[in-house]
N, C-alpha and C positions, 0 to 999 in steps of 0.2 A: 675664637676657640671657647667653649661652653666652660663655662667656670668652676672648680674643683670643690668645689662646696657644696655640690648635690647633696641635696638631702638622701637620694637614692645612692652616689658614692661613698658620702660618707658614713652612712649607714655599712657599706660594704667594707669598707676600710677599718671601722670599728668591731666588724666581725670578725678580721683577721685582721690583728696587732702586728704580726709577722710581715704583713705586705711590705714591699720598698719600690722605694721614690722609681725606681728603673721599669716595675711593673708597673706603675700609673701612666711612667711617661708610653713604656712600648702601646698602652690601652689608648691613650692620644694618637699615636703614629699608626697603631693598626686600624684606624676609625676614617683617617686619611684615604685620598684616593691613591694609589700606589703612584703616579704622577705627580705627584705634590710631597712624596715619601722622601726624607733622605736616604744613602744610601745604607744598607743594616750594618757594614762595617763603620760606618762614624758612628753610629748609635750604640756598637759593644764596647769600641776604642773609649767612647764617653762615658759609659758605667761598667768599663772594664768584663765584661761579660763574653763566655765565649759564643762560638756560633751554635753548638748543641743549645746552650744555655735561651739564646736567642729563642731559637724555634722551639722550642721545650713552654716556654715561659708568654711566646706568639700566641700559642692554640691553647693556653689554661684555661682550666674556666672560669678563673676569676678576673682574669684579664680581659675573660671576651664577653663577662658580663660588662664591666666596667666600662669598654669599647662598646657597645649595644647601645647604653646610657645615654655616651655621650654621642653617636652616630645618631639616635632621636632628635634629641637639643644641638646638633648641629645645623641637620637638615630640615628640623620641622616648619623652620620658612617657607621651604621649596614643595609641602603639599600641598596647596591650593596650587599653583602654577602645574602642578603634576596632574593633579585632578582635573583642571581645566581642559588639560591637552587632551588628556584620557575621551575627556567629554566631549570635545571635536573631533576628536578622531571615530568616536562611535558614533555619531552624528553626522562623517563622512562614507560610513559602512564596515568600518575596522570591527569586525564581529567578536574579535579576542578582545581590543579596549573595550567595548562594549559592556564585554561578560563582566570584565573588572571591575569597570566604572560601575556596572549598576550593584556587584556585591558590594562594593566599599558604598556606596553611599546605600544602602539596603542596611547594613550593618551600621552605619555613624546612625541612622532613622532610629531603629532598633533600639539602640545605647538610648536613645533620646528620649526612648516611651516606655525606656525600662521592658521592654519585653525580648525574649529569643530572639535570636535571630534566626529569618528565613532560609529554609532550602535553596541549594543555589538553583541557580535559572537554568532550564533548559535555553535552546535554540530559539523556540517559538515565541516563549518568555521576553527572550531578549527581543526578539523581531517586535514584537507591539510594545515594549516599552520603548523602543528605538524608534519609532513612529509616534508614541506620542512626546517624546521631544523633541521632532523634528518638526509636528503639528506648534508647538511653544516657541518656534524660532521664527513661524512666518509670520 
């Protein structure tokens, strides 16, 4: 679990002196896959909270900045391996991985040379960049 120290959460938490421990923890739990969720009645019985309170308190939006945060820094191991797939699958003809793969890494290029980022792709677009990493793979 991503450590509470964020400089981005505790920056948030410093905004709002009001916040309580029960909103931190629901922003841990709603960041969760709901598979991995306990269930929301241990979670009110535990900070006493009713079930209005619950879902009231679920969709704030300082809870679901704070969930956002940590939903980055949890997952941020799993983009390369995401990207990766993205890349074989567009390289097996997946036209929609494709379109993805090539704005996300059009966009990381971008950030890189400090400039705009591109239009997205048409079709055609995709099709010859899709050919020339296929050309890079043999």
């Amino acid at each position: 679990m991503p450590n509470i120290q964020d400089k981005e959460i505790v920056k948030i938490i410093s905004e709002h002196p009001d916040i309580e421990e029960f909103q931190i923890e629901l922003a841990k739990l709603a960041m969760l896959p709901k598979a991995l969720r306990p269930p929301r009645h241990q979670f009110m019985g535990k900070y006493n909270i009713s079930e209005c309170q619950y879902y009231y308190w679920f969709r704030h939006p300082i809870v679901l900045k704070i969930k956002r945060i940590l939903t980055k820094r949890y997952f941020q191991d799993d983009i390369p391996d995401i990207i990766q797939a993205l890349r074989d699958e567009a390289i097996a003809g997946n036209e929609r991985a494709a379109k993805i793969f090539l704005e996300y890494v059009d966009e990381w290029h971008a950030e890189d040379e400090n400039r705009p980022p591109t239009q997205i792709l048409n079709i055609e677009q995709v099709n010859v960049m899709l050919n020339e990493f296929r050309q890079k793979d043999l």
